[in-house]
C-alpha positions, 0 to 999 in steps of 0.5 A: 488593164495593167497600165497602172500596176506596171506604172506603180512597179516603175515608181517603185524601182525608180525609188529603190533605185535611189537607195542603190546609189546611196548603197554604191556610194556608202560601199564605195567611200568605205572601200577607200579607207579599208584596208584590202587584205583584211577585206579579203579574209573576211571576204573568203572566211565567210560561208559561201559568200563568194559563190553567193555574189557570182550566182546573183551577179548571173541571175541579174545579167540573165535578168536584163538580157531577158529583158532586152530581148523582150524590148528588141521584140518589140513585146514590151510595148503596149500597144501589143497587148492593148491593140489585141483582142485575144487576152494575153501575158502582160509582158510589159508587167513582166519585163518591169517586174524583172527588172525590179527584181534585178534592183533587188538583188543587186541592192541586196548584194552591196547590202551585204558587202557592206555587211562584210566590210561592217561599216 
């Protein structure tokens, strides 16, 4: 039943996957060539930007360990959810999904970095 939005949802990470390691390496190559105390001021003069970075990088950390443990509890497998004839939470919908969402954020957060060094 949800086989096919959870396959969809697995594309799409795998496509934004691919636009993070174009982000890692644009941010990378760019941190090379600049210069490290101008970075830090615009790094600590910008409003919340720190606090921004620490509560994303948690919030994707608790994203994979909830995903994990779902995997390590065998839920995630679909033989849980189809072998049962009680209807339940699609929780290899949910563990995909979350997993997306760390992607973003994560994508999210170089985006910005990139924004900060203004390359």
């Amino acid at each position: 039943m949800y086989e096919n939005t959870t396959t969809f949802i697995s594309g799409i990470t795998a496509v934004f996957g691919i636009f993070g390691v174009f982000f890692f390496i644009k941010l990378f190559v760019s941190l090379k060539n600049m210069n490290l105390d101008i970075l830090k001021a615009r790094v600590f003069l910008s409003n919340d930007f720190v606090i921004n970075n620490v509560v994303i990088i948690f919030i994707v950390g608790l994203l994979i360990a909830i995903h994990n443990f779902i995997e390590y509890l065998g839920l995630g497998q679909p033989e849980f959810y189809y072998g049962s004839l009680v209807p339940i939470f699609p929780v290899r919908l949910f563990a995909v999904t979350e997993l997306f969402v760390a992607i973003l954020m994560v994508e999210w957060l170089m985006y910005r970095w990139i924004k900060i060094i203004k390359i």
